[in-house]
ROBATI-917082 format. One record per residue (C-alpha): residue number from 1; x, y, z; residue in three letters. Coordinates in nm, 2 decimals. Example, Ala and Ser with C-alpha at 12.3 -4.5 7.8 and 13.67 -1.06 7.14 Angstrom:
2
n = 1, X = 1.23, Y = -0.45, Z = 0.78, res = ALA
n = 2, X = 1.37, Y = -0.11, Z = 0.71, res = SER
//
This chain:
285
n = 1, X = -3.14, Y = -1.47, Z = 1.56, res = UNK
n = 2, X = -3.44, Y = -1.54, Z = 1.34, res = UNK
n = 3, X = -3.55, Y = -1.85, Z = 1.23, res = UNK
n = 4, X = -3.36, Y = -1.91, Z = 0.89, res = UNK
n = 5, X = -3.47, Y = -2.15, Z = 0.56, res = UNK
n = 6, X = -3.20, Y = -2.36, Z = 0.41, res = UNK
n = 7, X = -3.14, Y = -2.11, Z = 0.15, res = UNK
n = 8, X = -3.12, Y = -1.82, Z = 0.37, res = UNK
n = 9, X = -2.86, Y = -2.05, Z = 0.62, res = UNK
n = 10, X = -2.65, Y = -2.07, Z = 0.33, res = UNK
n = 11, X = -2.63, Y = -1.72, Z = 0.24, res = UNK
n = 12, X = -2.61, Y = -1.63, Z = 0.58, res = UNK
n = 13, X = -2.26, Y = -1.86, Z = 0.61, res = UNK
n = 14, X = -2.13, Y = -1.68, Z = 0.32, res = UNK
n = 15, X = -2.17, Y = -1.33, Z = 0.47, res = UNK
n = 16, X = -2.09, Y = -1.43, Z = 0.84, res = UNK
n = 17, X = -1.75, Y = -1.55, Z = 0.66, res = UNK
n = 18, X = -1.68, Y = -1.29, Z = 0.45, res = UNK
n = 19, X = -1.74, Y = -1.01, Z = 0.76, res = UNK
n = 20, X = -1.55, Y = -1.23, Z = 0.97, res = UNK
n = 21, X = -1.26, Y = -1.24, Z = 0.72, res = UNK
n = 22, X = -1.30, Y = -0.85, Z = 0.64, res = UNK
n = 23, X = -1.26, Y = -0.77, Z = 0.99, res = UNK
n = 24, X = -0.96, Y = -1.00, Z = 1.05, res = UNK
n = 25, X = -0.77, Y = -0.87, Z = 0.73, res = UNK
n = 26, X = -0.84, Y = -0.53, Z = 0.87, res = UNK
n = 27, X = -0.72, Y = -0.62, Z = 1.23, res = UNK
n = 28, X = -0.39, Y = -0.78, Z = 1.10, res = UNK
n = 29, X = -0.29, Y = -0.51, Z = 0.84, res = UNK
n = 30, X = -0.31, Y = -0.22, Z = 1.08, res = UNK
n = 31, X = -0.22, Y = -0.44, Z = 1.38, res = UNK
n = 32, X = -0.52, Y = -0.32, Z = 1.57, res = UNK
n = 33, X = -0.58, Y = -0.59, Z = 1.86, res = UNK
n = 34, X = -0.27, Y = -0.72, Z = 2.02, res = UNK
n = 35, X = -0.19, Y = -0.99, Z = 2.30, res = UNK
n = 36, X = -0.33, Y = -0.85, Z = 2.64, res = UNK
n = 37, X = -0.55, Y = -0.55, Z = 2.52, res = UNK
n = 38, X = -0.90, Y = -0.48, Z = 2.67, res = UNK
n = 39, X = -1.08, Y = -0.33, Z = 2.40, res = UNK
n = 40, X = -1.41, Y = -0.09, Z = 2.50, res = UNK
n = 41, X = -1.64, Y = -0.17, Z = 2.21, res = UNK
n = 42, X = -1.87, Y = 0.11, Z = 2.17, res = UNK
n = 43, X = -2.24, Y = -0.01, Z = 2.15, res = UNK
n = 44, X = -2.48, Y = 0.26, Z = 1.98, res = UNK
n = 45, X = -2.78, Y = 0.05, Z = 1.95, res = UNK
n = 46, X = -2.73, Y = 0.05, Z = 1.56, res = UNK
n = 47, X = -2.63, Y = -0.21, Z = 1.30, res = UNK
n = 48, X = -2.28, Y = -0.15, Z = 1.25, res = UNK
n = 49, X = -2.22, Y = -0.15, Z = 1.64, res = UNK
n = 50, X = -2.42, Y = -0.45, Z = 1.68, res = UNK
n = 51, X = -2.24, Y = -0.62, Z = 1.37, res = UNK
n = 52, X = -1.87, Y = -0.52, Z = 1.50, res = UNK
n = 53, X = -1.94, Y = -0.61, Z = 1.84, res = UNK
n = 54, X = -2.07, Y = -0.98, Z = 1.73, res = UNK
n = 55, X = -1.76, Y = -1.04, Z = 1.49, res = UNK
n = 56, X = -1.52, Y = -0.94, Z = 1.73, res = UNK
n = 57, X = -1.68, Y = -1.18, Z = 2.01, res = UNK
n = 58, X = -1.66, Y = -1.47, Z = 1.76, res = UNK
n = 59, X = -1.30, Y = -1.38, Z = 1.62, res = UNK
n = 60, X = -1.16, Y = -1.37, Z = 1.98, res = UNK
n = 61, X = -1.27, Y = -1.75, Z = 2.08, res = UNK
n = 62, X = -1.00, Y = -1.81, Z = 1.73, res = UNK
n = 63, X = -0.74, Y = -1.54, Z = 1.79, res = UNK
n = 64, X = -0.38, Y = -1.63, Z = 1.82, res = UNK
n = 65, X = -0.36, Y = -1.36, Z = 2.10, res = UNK
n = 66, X = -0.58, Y = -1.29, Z = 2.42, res = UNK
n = 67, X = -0.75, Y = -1.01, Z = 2.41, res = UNK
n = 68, X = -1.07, Y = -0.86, Z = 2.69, res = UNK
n = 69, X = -1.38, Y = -0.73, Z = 2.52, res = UNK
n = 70, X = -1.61, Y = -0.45, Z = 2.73, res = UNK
n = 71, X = -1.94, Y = -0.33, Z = 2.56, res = UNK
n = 72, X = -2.00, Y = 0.06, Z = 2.65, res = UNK
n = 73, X = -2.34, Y = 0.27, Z = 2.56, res = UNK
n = 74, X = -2.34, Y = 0.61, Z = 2.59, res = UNK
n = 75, X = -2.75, Y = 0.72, Z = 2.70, res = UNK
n = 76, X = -2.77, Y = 1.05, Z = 2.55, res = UNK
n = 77, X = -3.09, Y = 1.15, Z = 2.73, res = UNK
n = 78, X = -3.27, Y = 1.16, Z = 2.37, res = UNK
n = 79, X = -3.65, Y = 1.15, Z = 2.43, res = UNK
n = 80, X = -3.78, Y = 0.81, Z = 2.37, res = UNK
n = 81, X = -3.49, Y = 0.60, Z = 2.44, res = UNK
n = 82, X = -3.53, Y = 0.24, Z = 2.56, res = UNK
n = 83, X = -3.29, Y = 0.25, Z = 2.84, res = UNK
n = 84, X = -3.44, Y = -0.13, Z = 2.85, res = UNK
n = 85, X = -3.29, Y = -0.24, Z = 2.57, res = UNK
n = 86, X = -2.94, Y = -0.29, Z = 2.56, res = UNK
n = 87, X = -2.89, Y = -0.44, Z = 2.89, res = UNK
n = 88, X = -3.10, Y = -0.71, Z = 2.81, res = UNK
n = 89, X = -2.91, Y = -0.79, Z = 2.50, res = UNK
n = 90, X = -2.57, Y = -0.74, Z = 2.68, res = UNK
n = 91, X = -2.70, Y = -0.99, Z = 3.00, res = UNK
n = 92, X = -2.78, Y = -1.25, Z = 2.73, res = UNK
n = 93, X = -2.41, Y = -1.22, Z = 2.56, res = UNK
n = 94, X = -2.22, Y = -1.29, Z = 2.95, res = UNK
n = 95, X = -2.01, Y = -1.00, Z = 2.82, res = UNK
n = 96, X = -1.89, Y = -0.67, Z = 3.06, res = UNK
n = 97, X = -2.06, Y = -0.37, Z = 2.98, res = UNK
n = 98, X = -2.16, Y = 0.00, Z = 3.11, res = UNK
n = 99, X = -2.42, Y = 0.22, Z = 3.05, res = UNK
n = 100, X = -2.28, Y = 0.58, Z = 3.05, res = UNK
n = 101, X = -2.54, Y = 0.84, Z = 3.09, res = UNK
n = 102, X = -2.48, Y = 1.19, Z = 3.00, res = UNK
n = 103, X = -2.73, Y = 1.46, Z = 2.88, res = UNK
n = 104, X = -2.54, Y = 1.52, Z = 2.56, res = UNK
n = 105, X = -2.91, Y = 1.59, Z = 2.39, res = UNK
n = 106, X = -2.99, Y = 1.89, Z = 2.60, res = UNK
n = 107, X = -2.63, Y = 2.08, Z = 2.55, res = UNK
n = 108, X = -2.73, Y = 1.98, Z = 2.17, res = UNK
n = 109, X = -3.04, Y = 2.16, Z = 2.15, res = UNK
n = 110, X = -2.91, Y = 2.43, Z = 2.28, res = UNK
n = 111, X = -2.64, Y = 2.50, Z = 2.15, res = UNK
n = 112, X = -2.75, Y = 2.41, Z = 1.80, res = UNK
n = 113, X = -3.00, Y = 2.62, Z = 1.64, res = UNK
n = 114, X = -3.32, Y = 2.49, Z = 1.51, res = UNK
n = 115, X = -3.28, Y = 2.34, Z = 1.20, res = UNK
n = 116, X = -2.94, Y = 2.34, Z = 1.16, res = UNK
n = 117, X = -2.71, Y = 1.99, Z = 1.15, res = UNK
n = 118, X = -2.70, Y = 1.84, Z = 1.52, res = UNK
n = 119, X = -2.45, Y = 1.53, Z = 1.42, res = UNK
n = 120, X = -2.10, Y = 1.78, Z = 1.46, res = UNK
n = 121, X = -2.18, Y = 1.86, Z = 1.79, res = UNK
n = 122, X = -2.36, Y = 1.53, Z = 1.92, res = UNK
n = 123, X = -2.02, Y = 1.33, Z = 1.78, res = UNK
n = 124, X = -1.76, Y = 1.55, Z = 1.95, res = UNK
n = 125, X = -1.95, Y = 1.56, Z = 2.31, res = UNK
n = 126, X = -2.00, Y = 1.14, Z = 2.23, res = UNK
n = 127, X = -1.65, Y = 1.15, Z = 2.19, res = UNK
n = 128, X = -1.52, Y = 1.34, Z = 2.45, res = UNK
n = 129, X = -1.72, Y = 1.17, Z = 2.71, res = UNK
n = 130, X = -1.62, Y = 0.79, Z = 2.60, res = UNK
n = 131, X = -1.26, Y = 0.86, Z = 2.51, res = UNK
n = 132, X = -1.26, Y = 0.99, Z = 2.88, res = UNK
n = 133, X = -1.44, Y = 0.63, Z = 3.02, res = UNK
n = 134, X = -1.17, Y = 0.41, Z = 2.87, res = UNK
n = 135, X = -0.96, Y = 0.52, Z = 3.08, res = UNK
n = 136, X = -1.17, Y = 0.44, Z = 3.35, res = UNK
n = 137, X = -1.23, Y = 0.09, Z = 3.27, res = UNK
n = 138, X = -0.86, Y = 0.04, Z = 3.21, res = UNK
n = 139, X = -0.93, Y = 0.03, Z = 2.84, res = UNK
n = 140, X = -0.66, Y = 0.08, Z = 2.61, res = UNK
n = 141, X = -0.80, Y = 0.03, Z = 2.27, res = UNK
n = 142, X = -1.17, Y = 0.18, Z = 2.14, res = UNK
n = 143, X = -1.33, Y = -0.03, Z = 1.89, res = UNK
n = 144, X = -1.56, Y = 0.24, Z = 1.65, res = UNK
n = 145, X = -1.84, Y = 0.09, Z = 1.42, res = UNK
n = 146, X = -1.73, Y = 0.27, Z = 1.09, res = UNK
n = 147, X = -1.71, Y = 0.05, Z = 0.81, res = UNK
n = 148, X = -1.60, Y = 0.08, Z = 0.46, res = UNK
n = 149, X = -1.88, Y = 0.31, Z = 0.33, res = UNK
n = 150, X = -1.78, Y = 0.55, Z = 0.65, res = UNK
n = 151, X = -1.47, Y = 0.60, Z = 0.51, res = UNK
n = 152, X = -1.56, Y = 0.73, Z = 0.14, res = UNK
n = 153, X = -1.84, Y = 0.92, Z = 0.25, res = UNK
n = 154, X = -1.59, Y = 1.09, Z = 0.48, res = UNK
n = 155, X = -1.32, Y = 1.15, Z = 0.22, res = UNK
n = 156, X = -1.56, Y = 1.30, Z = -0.02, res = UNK
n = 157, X = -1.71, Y = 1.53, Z = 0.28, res = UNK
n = 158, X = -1.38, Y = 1.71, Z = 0.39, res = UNK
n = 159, X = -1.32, Y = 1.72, Z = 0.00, res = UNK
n = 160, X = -1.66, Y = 1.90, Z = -0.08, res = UNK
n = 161, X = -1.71, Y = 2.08, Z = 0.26, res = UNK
n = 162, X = -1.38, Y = 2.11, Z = 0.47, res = UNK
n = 163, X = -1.10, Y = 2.20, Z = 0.17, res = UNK
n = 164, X = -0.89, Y = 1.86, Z = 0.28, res = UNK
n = 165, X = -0.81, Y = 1.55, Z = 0.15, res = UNK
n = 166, X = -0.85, Y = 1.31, Z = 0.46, res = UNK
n = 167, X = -1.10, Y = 0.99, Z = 0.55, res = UNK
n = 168, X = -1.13, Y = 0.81, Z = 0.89, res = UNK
n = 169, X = -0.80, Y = 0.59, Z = 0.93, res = UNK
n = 170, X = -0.89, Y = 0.23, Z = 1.03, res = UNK
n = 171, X = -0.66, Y = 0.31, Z = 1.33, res = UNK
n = 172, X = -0.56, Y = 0.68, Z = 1.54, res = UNK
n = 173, X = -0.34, Y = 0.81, Z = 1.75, res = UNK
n = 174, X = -0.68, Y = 1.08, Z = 2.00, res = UNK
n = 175, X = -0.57, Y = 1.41, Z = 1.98, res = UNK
n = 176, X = -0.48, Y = 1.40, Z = 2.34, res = UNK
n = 177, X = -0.23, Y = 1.08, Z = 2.28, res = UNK
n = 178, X = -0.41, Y = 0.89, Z = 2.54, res = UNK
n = 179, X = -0.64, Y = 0.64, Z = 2.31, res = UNK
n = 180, X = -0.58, Y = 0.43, Z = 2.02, res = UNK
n = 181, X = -0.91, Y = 0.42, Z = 1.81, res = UNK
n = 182, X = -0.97, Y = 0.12, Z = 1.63, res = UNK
n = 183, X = -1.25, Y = 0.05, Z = 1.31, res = UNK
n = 184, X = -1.22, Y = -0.31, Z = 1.26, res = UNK
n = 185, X = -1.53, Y = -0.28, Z = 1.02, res = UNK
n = 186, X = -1.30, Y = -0.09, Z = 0.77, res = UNK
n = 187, X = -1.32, Y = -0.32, Z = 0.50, res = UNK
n = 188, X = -1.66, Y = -0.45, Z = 0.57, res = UNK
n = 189, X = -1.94, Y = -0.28, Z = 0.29, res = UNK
n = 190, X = -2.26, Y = -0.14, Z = 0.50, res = UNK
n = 191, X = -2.46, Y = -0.33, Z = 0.28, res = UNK
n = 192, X = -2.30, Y = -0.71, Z = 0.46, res = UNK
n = 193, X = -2.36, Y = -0.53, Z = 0.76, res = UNK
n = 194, X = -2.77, Y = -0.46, Z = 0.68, res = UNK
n = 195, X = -2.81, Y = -0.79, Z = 0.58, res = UNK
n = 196, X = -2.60, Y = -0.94, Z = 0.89, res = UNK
n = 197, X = -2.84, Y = -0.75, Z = 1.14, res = UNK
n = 198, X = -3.17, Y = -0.87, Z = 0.93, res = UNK
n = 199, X = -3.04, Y = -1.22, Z = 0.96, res = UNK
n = 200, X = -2.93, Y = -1.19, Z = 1.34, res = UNK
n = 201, X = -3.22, Y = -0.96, Z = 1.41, res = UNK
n = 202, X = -3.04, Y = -0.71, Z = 1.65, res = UNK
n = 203, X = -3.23, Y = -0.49, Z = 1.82, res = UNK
n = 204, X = -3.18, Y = -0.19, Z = 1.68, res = UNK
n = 205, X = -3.24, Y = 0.14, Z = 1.84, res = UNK
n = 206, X = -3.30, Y = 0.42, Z = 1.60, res = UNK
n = 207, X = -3.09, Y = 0.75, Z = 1.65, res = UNK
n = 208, X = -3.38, Y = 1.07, Z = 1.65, res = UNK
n = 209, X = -3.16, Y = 1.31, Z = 1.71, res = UNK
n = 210, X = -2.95, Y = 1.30, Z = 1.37, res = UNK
n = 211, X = -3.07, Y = 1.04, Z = 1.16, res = UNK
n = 212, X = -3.46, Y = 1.15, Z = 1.12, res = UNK
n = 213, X = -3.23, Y = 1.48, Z = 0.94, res = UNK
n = 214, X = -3.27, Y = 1.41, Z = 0.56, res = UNK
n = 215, X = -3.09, Y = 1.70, Z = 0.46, res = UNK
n = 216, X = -2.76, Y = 1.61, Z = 0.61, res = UNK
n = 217, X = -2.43, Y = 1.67, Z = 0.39, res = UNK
n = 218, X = -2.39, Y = 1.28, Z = 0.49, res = UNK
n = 219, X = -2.69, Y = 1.20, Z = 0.32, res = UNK
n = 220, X = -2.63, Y = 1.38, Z = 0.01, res = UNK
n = 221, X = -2.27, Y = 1.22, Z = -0.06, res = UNK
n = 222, X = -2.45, Y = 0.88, Z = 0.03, res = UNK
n = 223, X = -2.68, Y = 0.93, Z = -0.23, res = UNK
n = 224, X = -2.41, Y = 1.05, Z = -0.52, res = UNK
n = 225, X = -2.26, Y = 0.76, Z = -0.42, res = UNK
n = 226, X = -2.54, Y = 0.52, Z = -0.41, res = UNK
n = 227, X = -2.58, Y = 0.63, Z = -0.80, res = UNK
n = 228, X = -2.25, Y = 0.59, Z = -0.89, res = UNK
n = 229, X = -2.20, Y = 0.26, Z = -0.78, res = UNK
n = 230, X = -2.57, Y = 0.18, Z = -0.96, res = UNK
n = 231, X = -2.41, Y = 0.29, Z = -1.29, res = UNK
n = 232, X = -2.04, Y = 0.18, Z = -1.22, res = UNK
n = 233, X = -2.04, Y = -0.10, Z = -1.01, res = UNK
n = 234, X = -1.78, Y = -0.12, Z = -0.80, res = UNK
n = 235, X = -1.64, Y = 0.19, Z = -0.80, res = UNK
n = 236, X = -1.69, Y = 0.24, Z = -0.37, res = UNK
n = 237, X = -1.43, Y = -0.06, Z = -0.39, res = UNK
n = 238, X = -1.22, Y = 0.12, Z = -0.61, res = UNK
n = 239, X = -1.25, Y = 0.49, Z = -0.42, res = UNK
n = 240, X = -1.13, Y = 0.30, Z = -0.10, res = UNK
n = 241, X = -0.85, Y = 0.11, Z = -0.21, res = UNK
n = 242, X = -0.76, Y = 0.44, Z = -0.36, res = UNK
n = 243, X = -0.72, Y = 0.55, Z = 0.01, res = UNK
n = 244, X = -0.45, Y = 0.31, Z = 0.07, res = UNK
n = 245, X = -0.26, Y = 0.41, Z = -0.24, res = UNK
n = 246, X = -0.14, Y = 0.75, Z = -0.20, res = UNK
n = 247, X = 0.11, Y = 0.93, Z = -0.38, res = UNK
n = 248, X = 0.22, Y = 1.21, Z = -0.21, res = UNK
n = 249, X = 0.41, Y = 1.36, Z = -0.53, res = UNK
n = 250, X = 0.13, Y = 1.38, Z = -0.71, res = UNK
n = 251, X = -0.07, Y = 1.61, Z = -0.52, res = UNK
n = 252, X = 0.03, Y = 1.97, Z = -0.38, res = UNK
n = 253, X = 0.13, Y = 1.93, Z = -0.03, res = UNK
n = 254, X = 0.42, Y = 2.09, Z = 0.03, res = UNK
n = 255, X = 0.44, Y = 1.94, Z = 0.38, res = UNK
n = 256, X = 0.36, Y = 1.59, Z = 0.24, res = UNK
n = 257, X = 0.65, Y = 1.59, Z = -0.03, res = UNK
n = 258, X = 0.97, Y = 1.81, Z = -0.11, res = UNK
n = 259, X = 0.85, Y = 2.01, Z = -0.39, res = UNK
n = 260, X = 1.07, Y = 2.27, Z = -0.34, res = UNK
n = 261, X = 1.40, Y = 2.02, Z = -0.32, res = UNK
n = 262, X = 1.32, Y = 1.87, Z = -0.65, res = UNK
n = 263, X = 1.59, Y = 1.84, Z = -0.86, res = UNK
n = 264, X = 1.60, Y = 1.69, Z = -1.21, res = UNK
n = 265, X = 1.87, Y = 1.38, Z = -1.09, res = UNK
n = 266, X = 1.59, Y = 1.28, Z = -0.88, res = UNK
n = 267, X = 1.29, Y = 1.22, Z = -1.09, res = UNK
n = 268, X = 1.35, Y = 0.84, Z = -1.18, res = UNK
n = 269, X = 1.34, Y = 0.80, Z = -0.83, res = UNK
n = 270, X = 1.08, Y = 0.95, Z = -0.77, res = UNK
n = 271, X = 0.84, Y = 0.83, Z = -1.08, res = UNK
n = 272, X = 0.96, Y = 0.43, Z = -0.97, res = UNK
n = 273, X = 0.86, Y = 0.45, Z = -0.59, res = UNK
n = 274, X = 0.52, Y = 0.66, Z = -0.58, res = UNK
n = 275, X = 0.35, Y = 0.57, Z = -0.86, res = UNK
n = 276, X = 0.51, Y = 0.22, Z = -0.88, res = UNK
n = 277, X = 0.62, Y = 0.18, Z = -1.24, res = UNK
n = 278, X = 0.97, Y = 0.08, Z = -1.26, res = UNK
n = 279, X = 0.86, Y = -0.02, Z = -1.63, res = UNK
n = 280, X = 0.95, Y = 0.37, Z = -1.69, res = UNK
n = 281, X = 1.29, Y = 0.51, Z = -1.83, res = UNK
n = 282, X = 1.39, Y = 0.86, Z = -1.74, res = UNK
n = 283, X = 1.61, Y = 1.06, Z = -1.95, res = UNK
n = 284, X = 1.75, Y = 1.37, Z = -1.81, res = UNK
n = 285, X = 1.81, Y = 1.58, Z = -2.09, res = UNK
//
């Protein structure tokens, strides 16, 4: 951690709380860590990794169940990496860890054609190849680095790109039914977690396969986004805890709500419990 002045130590108090307190709201309301689990916390060399993995080390010395922590890296191949650098952060934190290595970079390039978007393909080959390690290391949970901002971007990419109304849940069920994913950074705002890696100075490794792409669908909602919240303040917050407040009945799923069984003797009902305004009288005429 770099050396702090008085003022900075303060403000630095008040965002290591606030993260810590985040993540634990997070971790109780979807009941994400529980007595006995040995959690595989997936270390990409990048803030929000570096940030999750730091919280979670802290909150477990104060949890009120006991729970085993194991750092995992995936080495991509990419060109440039510094195979150095995360096991000499991991030896300073006494904490188990692996380095996976798998030439994910190679099947990317060619696969992918030039110029196109490399991030699809790199994340499902990530995937694949740690949700097949926790098993193992006799891991039953995988911690993910997504926070907050994750999440919208996401629901406003399958909105504008993919035709569905769906986010990253701060908890899953793999599609193979052998993992439970975990994003304890789900309420945490990418901004805390910029500032949290400037004050603890993480060594952060730069991703040059996806991230030097500056035309990325990502990028572009990030930056709508970005100008939103500069002329509405706030409104990220208020996109998220939209998430959590669904209404089934007032979209058009037909597999989410019975449109087709709706009858007029059960519109009160349905009016007091999904939009949650028992103030409202119904009269059936």
């Amino acid at each position: 951690m770099r050396e702090l002045s008085r003022k900075e130590k303060t403000e630095f108090n008040k965002l290591q709380k606030r993260l810590r307190r985040n993540v634990g709201n997070a971790i109780a309301d979807y009941n994400m860590i529980e007595d006995g689990d040995r959690i595989m916390v997936c270390l990409s060399g990048g803030k929000d990794s570096y940030g999750m993995l730091d919280v979670l080390m802290n909150l477990r010395q104060s949890a009120p169940v006991d729970f085993e922590l194991v750092a995992v890296n995936l080495d991509q191949k990419q060109p440039g990496f510094p195979e150095e650098v995360l096991p000499a952060y991991l030896e300073a934190l006494d904490i188990p860890y692996y380095i996976l290595e798998k030439d994910t970079y190679s099947i990317v390039r060619e696969v992918v054609p030039e110029g196109k978007t490399t991030c699809g393909l790199c994340s499902r080959l990530r995937r694949g190849s740690l949700y097949g390690f926790a098993a193992d290391i006799g891991a039953n949970k995988i911690a993910l680095g997504h926070h907050r901002d994750d999440i919208v971007e996401t629901l406003f990419l399958n909105m504008f790109f993919q035709g569905t109304l769906k986010a990253m849940p701060p908890k899953l069920l793999s599609d193979d039914g052998k993992n439970v994913v975990i994003r304890p950074l789900a309420y945490c705002k990418e901004k805390d977690l910029m500032a949290y890696a400037d004050y603890k100075a993480f060594p952060i490794i730069p991703c040059n396969l996806c991230g030097s792409q500056e035309n990325l669908q990502r990028q572009q909602v990030k930056l709508m986004l970005a100008e939103w919240e500069r002329q509405y303040p706030g409104r990220t917050e208020t996109i998220f805890r939209a998430i959590k407040n669904v209404a089934p009945s007032q979209l058009a799923d037909t597999g989410l709500f019975d449109f087709a069984g709706l009858r007029s003797g059960s519109l009160r009902a349905e009016v007091d419990n999904d939009l949650h305004l028992p103030g409202i009288r119904v009269v059936n005429l």
